[in-house]
Residue frames as a rotation matrix with the C-alpha (Angstrom) as fourth column:
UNK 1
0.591 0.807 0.000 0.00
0.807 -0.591 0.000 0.00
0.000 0.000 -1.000 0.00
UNK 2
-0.468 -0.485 0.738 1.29
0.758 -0.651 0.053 3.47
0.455 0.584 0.672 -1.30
UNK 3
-0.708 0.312 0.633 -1.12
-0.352 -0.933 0.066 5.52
0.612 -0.176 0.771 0.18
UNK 4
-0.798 0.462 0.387 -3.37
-0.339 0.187 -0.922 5.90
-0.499 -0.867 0.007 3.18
UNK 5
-0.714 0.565 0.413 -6.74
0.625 0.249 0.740 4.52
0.315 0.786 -0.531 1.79
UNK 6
-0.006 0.386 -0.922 -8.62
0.759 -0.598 -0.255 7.08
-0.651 -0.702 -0.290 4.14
UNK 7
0.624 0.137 -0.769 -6.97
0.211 -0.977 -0.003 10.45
-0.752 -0.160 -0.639 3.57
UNK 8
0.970 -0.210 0.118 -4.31
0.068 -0.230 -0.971 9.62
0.231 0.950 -0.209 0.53
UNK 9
0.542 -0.782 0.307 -1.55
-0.802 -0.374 0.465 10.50
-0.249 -0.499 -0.830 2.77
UNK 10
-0.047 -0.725 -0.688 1.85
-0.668 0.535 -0.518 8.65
0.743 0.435 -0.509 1.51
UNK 11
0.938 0.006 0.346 2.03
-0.339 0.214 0.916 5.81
-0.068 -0.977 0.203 4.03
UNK 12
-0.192 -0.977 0.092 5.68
-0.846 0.117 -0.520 5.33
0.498 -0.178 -0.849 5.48
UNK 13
0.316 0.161 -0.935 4.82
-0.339 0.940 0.047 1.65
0.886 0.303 0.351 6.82
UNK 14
-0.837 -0.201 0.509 4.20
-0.519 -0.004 -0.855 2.57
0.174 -0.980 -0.101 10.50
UNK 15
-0.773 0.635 0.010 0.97
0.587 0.721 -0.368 0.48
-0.241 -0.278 -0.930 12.04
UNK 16
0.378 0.912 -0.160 -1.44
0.666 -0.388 -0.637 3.70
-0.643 0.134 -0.754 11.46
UNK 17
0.436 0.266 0.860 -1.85
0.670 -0.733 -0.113 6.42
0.600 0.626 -0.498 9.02
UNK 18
-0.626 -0.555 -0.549 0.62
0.780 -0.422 -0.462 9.58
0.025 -0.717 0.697 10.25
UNK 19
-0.964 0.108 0.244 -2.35
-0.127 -0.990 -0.064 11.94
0.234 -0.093 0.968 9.39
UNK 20
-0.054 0.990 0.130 -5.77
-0.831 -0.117 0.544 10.58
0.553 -0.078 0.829 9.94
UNK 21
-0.355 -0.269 0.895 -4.54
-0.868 0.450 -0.209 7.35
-0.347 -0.852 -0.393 12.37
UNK 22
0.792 0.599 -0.116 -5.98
-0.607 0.794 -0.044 4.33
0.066 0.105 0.992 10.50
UNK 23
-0.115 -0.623 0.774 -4.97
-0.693 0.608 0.387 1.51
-0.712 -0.492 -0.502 11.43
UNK 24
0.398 0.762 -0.510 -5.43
-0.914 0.284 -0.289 -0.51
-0.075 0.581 0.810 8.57
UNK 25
-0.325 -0.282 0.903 -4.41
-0.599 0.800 0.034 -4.10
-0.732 -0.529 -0.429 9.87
UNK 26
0.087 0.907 0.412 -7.48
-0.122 0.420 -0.899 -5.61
-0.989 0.028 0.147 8.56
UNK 27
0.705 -0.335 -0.624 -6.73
-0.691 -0.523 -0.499 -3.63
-0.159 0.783 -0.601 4.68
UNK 28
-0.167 -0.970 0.179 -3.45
-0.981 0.181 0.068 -5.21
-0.098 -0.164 -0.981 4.74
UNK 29
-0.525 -0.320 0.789 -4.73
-0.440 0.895 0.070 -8.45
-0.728 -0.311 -0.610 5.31
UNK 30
0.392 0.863 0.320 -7.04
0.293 0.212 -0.932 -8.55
-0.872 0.459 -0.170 2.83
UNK 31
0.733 -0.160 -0.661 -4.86
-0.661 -0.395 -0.638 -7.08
-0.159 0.905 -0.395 0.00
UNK 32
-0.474 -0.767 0.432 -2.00
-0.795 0.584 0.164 -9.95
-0.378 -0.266 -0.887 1.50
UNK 33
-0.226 0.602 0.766 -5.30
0.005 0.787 -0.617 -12.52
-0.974 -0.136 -0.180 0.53
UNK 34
0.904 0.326 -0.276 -6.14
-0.227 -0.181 -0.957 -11.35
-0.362 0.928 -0.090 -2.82
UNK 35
0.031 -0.981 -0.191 -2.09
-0.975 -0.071 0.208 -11.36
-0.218 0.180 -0.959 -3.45
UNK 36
-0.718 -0.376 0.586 -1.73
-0.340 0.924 0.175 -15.35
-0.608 -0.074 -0.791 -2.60
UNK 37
0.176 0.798 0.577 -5.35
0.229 0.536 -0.812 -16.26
-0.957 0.275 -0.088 -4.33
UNK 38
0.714 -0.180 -0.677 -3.63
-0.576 -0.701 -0.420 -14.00
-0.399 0.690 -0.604 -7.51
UNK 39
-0.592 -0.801 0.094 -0.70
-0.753 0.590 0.292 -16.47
-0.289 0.102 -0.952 -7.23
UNK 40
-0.358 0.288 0.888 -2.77
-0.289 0.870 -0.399 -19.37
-0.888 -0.400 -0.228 -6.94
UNK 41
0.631 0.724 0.279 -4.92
0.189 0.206 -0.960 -18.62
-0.752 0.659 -0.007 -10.04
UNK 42
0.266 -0.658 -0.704 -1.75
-0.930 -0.367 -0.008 -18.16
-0.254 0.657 -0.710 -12.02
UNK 43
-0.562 -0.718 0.412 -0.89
-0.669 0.687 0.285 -21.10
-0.487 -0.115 -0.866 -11.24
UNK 44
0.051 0.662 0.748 -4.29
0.181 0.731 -0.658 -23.20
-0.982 0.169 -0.082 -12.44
UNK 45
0.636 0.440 -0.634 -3.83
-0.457 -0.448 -0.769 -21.15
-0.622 0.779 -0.084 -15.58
UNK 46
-0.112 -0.989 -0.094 -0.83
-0.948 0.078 0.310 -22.65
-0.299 0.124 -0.946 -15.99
UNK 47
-0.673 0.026 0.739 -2.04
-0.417 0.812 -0.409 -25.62
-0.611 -0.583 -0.535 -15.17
UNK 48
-0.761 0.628 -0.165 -4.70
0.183 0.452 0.873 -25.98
0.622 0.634 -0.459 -18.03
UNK 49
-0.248 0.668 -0.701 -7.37
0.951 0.304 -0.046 -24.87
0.182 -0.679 -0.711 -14.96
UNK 50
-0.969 0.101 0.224 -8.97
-0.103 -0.995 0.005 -21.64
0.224 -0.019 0.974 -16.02
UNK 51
0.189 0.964 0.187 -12.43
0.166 -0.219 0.962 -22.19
0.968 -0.150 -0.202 -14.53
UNK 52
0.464 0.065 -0.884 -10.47
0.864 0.190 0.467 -22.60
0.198 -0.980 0.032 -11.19
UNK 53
-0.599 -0.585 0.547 -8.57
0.741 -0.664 0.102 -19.68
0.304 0.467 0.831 -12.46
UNK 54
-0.375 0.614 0.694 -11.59
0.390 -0.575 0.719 -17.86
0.841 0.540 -0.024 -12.86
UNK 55
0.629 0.650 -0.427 -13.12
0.479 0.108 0.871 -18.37
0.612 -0.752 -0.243 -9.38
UNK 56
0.045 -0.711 -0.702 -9.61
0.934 -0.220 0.282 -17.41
-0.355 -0.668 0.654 -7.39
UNK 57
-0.672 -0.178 0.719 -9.63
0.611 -0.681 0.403 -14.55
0.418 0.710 0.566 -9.58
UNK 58
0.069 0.937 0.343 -13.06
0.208 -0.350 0.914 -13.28
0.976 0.008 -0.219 -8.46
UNK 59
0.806 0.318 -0.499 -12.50
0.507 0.063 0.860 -13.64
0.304 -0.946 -0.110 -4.98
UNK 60
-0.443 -0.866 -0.232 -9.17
0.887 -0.462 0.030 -11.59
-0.133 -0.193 0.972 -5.19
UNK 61
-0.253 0.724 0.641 -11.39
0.712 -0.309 0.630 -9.47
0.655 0.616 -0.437 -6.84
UNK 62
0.617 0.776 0.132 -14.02
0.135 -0.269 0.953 -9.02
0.775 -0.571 -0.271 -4.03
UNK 63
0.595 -0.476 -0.648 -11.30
0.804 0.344 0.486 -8.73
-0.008 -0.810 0.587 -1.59
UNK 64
0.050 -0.762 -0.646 -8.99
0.283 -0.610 0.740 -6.09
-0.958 -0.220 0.185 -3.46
UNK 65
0.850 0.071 0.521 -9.63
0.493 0.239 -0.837 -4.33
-0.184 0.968 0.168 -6.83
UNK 66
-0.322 -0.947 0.007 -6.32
0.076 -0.019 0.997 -3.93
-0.944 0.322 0.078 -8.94
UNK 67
0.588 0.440 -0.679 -6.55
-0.727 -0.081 -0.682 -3.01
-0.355 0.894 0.272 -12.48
UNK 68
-0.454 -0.283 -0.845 -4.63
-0.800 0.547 0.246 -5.79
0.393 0.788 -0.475 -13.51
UNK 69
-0.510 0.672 0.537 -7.19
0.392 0.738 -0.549 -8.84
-0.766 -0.069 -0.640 -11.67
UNK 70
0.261 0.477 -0.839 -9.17
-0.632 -0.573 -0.523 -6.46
-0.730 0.667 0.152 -14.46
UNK 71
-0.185 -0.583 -0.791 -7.10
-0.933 0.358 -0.046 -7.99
0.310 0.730 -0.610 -17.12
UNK 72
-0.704 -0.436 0.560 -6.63
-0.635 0.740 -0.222 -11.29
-0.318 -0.512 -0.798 -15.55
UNK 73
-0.356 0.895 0.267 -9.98
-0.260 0.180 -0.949 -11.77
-0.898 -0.407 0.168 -14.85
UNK 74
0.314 0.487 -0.815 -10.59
-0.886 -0.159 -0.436 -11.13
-0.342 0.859 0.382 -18.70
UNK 75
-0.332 -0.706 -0.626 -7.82
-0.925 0.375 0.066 -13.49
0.188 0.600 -0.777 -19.82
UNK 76
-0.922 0.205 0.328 -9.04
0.090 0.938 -0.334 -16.66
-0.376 -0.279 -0.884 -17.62
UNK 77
0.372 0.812 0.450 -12.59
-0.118 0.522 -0.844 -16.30
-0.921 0.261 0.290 -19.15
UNK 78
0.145 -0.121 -0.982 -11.40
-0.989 0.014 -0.148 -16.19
0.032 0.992 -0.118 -22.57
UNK 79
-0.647 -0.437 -0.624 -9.55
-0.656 0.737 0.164 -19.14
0.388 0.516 -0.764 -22.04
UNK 80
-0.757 0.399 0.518 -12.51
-0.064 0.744 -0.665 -20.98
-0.651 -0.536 -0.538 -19.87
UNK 81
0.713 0.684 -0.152 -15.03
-0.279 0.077 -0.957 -20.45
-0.643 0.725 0.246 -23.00
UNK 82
-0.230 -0.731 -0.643 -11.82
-0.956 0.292 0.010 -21.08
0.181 0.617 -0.766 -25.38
UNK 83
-0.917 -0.070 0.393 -12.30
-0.233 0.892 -0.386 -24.89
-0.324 -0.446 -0.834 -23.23
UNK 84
0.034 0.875 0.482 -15.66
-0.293 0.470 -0.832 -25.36
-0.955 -0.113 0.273 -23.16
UNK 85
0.580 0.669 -0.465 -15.85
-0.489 -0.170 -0.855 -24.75
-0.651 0.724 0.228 -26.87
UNK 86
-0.005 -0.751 -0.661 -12.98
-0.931 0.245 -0.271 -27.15
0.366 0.614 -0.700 -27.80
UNK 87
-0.653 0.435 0.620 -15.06
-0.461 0.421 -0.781 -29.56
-0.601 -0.796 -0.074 -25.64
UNK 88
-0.180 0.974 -0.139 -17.90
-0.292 -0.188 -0.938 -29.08
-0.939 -0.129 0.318 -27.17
């Protein structure tokens, strides 16, 4: 995190916010979740596993938006309708 998510203020990676005091523990932990579930769904994509892709993706999502899960997000459906329809 780059900035307070409060007040904007630069954060210097003390436990609160030096101008408006959040604490933002919680924040942190939740952008630290989206991070590993980001890994993960790289990894199914790799893997040939872009519906599971698709799902980790979402829930990084709903946890933390990032403009590249944006992107991501696109890429694993493409390739989960790419499947179906080479299935199908």
């Amino acid at each position: 995190m780059e900035r307070c998510p409060h007040c904007r203020a630069r954060w210097e990676g003390g436990d609160a916010c030096r101008r408006c005091g959040l604490e933002p523990g919680s924040l942190l932990a939740c952008e630290a979740a989206a991070g590993r579930l980001t890994r993960s769904a790289l990894a199914r994509l790799a893997d040939g596993d872009p519906a599971g892709a698709l799902a980790e993706l979402t829930q990084a999502q709903g946890l933390y938006r990032e403009p590249m899960l944006e992107h991501l997000l696109g890429w694993a459906r493409h390739e989960a309708v790419a499947g179906d329809l080479s299935e199908g």
